[in-house]
C-alpha positions as CSV (number, residue, x, y, z in Angstrom):
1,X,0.0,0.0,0.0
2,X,1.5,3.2,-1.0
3,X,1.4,6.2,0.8
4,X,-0.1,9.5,-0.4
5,X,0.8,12.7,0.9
6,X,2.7,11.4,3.7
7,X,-0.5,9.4,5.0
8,X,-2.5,5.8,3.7
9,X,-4.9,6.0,1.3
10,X,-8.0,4.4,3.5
11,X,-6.5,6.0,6.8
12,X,-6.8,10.1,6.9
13,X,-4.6,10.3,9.7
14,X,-1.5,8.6,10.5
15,X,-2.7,5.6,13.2
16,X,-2.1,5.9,16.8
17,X,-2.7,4.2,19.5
18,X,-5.6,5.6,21.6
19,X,-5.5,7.2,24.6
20,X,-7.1,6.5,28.2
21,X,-10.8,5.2,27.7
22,X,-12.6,8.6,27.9
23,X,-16.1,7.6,29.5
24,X,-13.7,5.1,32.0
25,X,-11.8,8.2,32.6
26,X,-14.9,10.4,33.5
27,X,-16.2,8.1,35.7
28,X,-13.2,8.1,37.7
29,X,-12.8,12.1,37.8
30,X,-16.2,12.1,38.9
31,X,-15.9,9.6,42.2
32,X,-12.7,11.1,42.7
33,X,-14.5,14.7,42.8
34,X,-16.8,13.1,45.6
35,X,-14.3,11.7,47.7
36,X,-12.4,15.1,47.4
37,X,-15.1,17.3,48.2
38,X,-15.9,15.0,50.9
39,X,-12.2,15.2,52.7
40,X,-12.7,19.3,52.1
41,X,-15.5,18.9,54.4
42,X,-14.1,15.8,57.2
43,X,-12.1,18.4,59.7
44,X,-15.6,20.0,60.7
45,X,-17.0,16.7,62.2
46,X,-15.8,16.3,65.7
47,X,-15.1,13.6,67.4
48,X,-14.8,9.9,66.8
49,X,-17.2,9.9,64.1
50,X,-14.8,12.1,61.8
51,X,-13.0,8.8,61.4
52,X,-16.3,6.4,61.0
53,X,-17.5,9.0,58.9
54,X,-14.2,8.5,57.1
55,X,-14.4,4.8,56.0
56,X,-18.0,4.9,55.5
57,X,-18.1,7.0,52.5
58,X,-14.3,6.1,50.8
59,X,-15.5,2.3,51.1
60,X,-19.2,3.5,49.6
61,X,-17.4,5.6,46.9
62,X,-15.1,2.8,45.7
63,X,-18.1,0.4,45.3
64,X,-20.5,2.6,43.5
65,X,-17.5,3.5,41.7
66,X,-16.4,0.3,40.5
67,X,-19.6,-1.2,39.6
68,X,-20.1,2.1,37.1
69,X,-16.4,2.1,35.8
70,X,-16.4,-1.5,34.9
71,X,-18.8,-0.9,32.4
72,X,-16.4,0.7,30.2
73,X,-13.3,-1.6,30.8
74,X,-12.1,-3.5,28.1
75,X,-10.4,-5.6,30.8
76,X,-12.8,-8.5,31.3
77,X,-10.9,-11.2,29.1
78,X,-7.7,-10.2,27.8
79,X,-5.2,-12.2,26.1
80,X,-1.7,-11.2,23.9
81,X,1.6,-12.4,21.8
82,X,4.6,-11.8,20.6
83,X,5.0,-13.1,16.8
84,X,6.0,-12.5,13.4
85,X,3.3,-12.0,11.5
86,X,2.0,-10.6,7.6
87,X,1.5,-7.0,7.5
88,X,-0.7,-6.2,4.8
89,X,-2.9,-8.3,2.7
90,X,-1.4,-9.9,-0.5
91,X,1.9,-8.7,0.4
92,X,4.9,-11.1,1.9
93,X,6.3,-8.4,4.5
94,X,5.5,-9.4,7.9
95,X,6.5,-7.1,11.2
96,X,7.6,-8.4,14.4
97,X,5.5,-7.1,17.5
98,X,2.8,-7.8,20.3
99,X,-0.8,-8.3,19.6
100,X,-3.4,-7.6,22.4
101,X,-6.8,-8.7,22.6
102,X,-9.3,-6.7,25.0
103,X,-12.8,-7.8,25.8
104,X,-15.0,-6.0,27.6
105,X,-19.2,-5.7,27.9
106,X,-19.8,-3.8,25.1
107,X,-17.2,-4.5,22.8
108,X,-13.5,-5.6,21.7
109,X,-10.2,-4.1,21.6
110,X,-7.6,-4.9,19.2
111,X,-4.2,-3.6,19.5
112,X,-0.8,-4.2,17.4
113,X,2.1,-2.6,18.4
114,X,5.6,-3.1,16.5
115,X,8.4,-3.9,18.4
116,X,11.0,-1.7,17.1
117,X,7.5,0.9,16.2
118,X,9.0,2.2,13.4
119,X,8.9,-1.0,10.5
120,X,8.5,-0.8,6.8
121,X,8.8,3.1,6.8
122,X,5.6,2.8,8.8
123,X,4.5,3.7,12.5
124,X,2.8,0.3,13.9
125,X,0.9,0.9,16.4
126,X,-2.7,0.5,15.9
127,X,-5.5,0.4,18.6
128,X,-8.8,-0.6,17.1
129,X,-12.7,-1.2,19.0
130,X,-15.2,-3.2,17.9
131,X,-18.6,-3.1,19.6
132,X,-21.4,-4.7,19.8
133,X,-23.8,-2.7,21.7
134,X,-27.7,-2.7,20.9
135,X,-27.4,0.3,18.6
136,X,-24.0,-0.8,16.8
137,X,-23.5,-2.9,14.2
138,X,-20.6,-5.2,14.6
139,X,-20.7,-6.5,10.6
140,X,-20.5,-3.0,9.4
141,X,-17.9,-1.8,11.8
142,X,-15.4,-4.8,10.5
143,X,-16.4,-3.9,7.1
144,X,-15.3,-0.6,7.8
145,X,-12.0,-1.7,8.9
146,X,-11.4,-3.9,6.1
147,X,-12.2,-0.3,3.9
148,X,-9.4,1.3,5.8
149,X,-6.9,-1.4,5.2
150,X,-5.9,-2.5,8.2
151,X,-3.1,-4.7,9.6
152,X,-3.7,-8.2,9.3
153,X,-3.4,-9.3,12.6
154,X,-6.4,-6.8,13.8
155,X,-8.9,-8.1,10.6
156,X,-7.8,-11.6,11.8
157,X,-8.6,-10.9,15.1
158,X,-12.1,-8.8,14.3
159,X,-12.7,-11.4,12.4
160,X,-13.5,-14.1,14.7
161,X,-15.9,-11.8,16.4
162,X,-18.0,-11.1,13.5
163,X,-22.0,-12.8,13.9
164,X,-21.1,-15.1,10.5
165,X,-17.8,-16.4,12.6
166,X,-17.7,-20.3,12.7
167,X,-16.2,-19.8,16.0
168,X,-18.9,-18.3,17.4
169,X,-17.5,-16.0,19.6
170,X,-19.5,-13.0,19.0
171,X,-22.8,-14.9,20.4
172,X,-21.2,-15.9,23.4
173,X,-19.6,-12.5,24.6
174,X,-22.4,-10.4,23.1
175,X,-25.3,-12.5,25.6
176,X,-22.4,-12.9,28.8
177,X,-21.6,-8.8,28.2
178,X,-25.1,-8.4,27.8
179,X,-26.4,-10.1,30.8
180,X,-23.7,-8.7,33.1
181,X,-23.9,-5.4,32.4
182,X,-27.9,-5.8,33.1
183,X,-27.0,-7.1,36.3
184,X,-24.3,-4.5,37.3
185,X,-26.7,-1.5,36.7
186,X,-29.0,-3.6,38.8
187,X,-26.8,-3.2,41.6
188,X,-25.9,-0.2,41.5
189,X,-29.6,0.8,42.0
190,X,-29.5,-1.2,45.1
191,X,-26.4,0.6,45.9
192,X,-28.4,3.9,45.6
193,X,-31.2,2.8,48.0
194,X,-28.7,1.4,50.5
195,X,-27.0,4.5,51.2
196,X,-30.0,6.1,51.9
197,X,-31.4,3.4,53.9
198,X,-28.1,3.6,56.0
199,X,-28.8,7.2,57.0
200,X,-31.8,6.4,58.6
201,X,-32.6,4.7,61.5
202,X,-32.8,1.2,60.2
203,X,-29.5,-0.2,59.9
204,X,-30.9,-3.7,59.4
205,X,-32.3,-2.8,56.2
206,X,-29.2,-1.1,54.5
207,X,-27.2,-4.3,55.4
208,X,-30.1,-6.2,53.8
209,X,-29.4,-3.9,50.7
210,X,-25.4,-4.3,50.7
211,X,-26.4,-8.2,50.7
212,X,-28.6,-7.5,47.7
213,X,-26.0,-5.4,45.9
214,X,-23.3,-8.1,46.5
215,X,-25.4,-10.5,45.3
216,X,-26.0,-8.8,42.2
217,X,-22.5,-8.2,41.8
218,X,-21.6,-11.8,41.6
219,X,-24.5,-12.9,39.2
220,X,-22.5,-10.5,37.0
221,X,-19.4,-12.1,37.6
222,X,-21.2,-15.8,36.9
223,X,-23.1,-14.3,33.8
224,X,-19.6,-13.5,32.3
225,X,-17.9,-16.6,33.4
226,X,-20.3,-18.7,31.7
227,X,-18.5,-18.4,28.6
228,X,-15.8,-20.2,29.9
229,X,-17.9,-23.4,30.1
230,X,-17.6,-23.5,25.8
231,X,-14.8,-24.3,24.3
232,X,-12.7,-21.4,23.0
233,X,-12.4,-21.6,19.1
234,X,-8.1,-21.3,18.9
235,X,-6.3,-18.0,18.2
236,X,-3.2,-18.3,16.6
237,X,-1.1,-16.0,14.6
238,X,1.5,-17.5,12.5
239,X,3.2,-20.4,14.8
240,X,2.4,-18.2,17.8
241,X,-0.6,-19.1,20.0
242,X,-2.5,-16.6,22.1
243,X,-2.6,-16.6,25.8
244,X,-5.8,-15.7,27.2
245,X,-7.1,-14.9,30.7
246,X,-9.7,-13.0,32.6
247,X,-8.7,-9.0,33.1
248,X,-8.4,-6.8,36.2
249,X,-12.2,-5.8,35.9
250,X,-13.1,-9.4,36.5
251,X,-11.4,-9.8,39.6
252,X,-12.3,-6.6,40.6
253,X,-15.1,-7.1,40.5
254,X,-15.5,-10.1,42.1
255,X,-13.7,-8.8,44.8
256,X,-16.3,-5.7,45.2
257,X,-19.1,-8.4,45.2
258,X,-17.3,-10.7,48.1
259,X,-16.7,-6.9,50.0
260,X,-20.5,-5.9,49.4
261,X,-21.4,-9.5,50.8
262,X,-19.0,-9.3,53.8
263,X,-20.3,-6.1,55.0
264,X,-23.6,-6.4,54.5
265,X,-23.6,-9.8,56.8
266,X,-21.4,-7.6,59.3
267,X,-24.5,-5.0,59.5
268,X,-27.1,-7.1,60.0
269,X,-25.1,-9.3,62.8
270,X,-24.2,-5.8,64.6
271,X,-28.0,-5.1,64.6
272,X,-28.7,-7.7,66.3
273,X,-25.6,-8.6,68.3
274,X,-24.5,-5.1,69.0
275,X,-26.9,-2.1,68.1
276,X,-25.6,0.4,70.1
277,X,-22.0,0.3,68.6
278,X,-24.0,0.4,65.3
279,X,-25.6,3.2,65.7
280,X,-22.7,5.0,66.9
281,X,-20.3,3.7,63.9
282,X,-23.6,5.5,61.9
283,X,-23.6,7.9,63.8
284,X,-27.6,7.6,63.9
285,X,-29.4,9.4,66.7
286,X,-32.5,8.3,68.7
287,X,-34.8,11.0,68.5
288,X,-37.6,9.0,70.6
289,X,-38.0,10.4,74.0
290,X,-40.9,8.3,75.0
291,X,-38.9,6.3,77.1
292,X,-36.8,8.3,79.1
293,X,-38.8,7.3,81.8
294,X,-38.7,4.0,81.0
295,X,-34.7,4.0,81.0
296,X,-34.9,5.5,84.6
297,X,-34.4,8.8,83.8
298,X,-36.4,12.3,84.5
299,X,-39.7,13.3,82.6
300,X,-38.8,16.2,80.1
301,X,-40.6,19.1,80.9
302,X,-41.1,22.2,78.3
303,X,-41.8,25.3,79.7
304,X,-42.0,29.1,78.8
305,X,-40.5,31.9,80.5
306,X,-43.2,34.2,78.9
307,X,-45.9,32.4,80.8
308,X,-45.1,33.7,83.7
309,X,-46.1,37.4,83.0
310,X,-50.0,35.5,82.5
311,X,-50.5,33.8,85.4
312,X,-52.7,35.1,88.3
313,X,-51.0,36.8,91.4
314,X,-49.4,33.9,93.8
315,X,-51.0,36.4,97.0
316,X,-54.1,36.2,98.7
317,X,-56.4,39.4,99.7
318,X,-58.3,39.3,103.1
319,X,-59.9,42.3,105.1
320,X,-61.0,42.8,108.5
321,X,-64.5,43.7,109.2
């Protein structure tokens, strides 16, 4: 493929690889913005419940956090190689460098980078997505591509994720992304109501709703990982095989289910088993004063100072006759 102007003839621009995954990226500035403005505010709380304050909003901010920001990770099932591999199509050239697969909910991400980056006169480095969200088209997206010209190794790869694949990959990721992503927005509804149950005075009920959230958090986790029950059609390029393995979002969020699961069963056994310290690590107050008598001590008694100035004389009048 010639070059015209400096640049290919099916790519404007000379390809790059993208940066920082910009909806991932807002997510993150936004918790961070919480959990900022929230230590802005921590010195005027006095006390002890500075510090219960403290860990009860970082650990509610990571959660809510990750179950949004996984969404747009491309880090679910990930897999790479180092190979010599064909560059172009119908041409004998082949460049040495890593190939990275990255599958996430919504799509997959194909990367070739050139190891030295400069080959052929050429800059390889090339990140590409592919998604297959409810208003994309996969078919057309890879048609695109093969428009452009791409690499090789990234049509090979977009390939076997197309709906007319005998490997069937795009069926199985498409319903597992699907499904989990369902369930994720799921919990972090529950993750919504839980906070605000766990500023009232029922406790039990926002431990009930961190079990619910875990819970929904893990049938994410097992949505995704049902894939792994089909066999995985083989990716090879040249004599090089891929290695493939679950991502960082995986395990993260498995690990922010188990965490939702833990301290939602902590709650409710703190209820029942200690309710006091509860409420003091809630820092919930009892506003019911019905029972001060009850508890052995004094009747409250409201009175007015202003009254006073209404009431009849406190003298008697008597006369002699």
């Amino acid at each position: 493929m010639t070059l015209w102007n400096g640049v290919l003839p099916f790519y404007p621009q000379s390809p790059h690889a993208a940066g920082f995954c910009v909806p991932l990226l807002i997510v993150i500035v936004v918790f961070l913005a919480f959990a900022g403005s929230f230590l802005l505010i921590l010195p005027g709380i006095r006390g002890h419940s500075r510090w219960f304050w403290l860990v009860r909003v970082l650990l509610s901010l990571f959660i809510g956090g990750e179950i949004v920001a996984v969404h747009f990770s491309g880090e679910w099932f990930v897999g790479g190689v180092f190979t010599n591999t064909s560059y172009k199509a119908f041409s004998t050239e082949q460049v040495q460098g890593h190939v990275g697969l990255h599958v996430g909910l919504v799509g997959v991400n194909i990367t070739l980078k050139g190891t030295p980056v400069k080959q052929l006169n050429e800059t390889i480095d090339y990140n590409e997505q592919f998604t297959w969200r409810l208003d994309e088209d996969y078919t057309k997206e890879y048609v695109d591509a093969l428009q452009k010209g791409l690499p090789d190794p990234v049509l090979y790869l977009a390939e076997k994720f197309t709906p007319s694949s005998p490997c069937g990959l795009y069926q199985k990721y498409h319903l597992a992304g699907h499904y989990a992503s369902a369930t994720l927005w799921v919990a972090f509804c529950f993750w919504v109501i839980t906070n605000a149950l766990l500023s009232m005075p029922a406790p039990l009920y926002g431990g009930l709703g961190l079990l619910v959230t875990g819970a929904f958090v893990l049938f994410s986790i097992f949505a995704f990982a049902s894939i792994s029950t089909v066999p995985v059609c083989p990716l090879r390029l040249g004599s090089s095989a891929f290695v493939t393995y679950y991502g960082a979002a995986f395990w993260v969020t498995l690990a922010t289910g188990i965490l939702c699961l833990l301290l939602g069963g902590a709650v409710v056994c703190a209820h029942y088993a200690a309710p006091s310290a509860l409420r003091t690590f809630l820092d919930l107050r009892d506003l019911d004063y019905s029972g001060l008598e009850k508890e052995g001590g004094a009747p409250l008694f409201l009175s007015n100072a202003l009254d006073k100035q209404f009431q009849p004389p406190d003298f008697s009048i008597t006369t002699n006759l």
